[in-house]
C-alpha positions in Angstrom: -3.7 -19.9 5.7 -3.9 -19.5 9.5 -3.2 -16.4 11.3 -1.0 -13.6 10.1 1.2 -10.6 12.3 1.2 -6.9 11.0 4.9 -5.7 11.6 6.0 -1.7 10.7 9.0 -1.6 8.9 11.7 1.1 7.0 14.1 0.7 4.2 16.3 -1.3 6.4 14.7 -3.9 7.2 16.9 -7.1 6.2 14.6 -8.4 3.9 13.2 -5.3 2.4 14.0 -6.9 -1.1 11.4 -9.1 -0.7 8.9 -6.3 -0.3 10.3 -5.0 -3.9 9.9 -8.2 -5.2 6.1 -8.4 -4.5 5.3 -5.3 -5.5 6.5 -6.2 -8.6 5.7 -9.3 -9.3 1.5 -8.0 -8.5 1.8 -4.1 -9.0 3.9 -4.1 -12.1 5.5 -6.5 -14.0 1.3 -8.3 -14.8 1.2 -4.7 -16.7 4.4 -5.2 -19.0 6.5 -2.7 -17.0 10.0 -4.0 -17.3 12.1 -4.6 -14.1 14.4 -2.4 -14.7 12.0 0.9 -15.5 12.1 3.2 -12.2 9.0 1.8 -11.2 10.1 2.3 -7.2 10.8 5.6 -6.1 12.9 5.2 -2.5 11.3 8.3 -0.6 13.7 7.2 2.6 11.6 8.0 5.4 8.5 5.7 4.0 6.6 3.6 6.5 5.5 0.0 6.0 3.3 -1.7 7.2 4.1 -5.6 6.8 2.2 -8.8 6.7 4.0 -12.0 7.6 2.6 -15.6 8.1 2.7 -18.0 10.4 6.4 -19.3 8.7 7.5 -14.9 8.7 6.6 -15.8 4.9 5.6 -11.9 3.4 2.0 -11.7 2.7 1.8 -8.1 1.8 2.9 -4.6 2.3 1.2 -1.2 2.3 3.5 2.5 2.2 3.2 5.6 3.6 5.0 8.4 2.5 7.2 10.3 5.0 5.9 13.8 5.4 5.6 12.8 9.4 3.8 16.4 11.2 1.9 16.8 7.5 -2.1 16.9 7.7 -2.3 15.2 4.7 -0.2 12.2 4.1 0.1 9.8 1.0 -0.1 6.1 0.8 1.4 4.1 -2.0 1.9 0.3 -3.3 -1.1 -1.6 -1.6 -0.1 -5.3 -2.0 -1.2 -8.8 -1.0 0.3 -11.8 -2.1 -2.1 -13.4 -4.8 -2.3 -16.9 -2.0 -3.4 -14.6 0.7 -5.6 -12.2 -0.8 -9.5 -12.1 0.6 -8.4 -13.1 4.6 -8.4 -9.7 5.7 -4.2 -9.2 4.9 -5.2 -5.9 3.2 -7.2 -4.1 5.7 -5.3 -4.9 8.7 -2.5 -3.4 6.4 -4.4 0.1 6.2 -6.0 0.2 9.7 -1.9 0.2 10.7 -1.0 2.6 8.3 -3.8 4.7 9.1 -2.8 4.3 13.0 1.0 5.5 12.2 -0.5 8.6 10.4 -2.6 9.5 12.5 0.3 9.2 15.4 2.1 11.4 13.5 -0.2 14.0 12.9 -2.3 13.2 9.7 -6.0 14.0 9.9 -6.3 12.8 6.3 -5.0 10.6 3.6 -5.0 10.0 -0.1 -4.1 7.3 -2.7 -4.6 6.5 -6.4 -6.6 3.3 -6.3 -6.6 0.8 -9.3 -10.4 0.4 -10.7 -9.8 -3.1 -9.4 -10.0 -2.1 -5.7 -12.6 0.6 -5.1 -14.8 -1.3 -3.8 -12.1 -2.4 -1.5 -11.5 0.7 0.0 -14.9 1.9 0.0 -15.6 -0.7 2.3 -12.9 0.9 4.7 -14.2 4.1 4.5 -12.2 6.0 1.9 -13.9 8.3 -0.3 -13.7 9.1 -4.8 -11.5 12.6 -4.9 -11.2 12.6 -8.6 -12.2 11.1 -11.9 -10.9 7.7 -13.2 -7.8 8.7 -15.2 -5.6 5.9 -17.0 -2.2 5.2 -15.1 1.2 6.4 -17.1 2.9 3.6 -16.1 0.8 0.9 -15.8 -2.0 1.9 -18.3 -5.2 0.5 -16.0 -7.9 2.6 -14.7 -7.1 4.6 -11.5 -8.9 7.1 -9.1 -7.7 9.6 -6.5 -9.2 7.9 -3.1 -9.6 10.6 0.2 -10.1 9.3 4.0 -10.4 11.6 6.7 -8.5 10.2 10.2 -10.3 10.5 13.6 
């Protein structure tokens, strides 16, 4: 797959739906959680960072939670599309969110990473703050992950 673009988005953008849809479809539903369990909590205010491909065809999303000003800020819902995964989708999605936060004031940021992608973000810099503890919702193997910004 040639060339991708990076794109911020709220909410509102049109086709927001879709960005449900792969969440789902990679982040939930694999793990027997039904569509219509309150899997998605809205937060309005979140930040995406988008992937789109060379058609405007979503390739993945990434979230940050909207405490803008806040020192410490939360990212949420990682997500490449299983076609596009390993072409560098998912890092160019956290080098934007980790841009917006740190435009807004975040020196640091934190996520629950699935067992699956620790290596993933240790390769970006990002840092074990916890034990492994088993997801509520999804029942897989997570870990609080830390980065400090700047």
């Amino acid at each position: 797959m040639p060339g991708f673009r990076i794109e911020t988005v709220t909410h509102d953008w049109p086709r927001f739906a879709e960005v449900l849809g792969l969440y789902f479809d990679v982040l939930y539903g694999p793990f027997g959680v039904e569509r219509d369990f309150e899997w998605y909590h809205p937060a309005h205010g979140s930040r995406f960072a988008i992937a789109l491909g060379p058609a405007g065809e979503l390739l993945g999303s990434a979230r940050l939670l909207p405490e803008a000003g806040e020192e410490v800020r939360q990212v949420r819902q990682v997500v490449v599309a299983p076609a596009a995964q390993r072409l560098g989708v998912g890092r160019e999605l956290m080098i934007a969110l980790e841009r917006i936060a740190a435009e807004e004031g975040a020196s640091e940021l934190w996520l629950n990473a699935r067992h699956t992608a620790f290596g993933f973000y240790e390769a970006l810099g990002w840092e074990f703050s916890s034990e492994p503890f088993i997801s509520e919702l999804t029942g897989i193997p997570h870990r609080e992950m830390r980065k400090r910004l700047g």
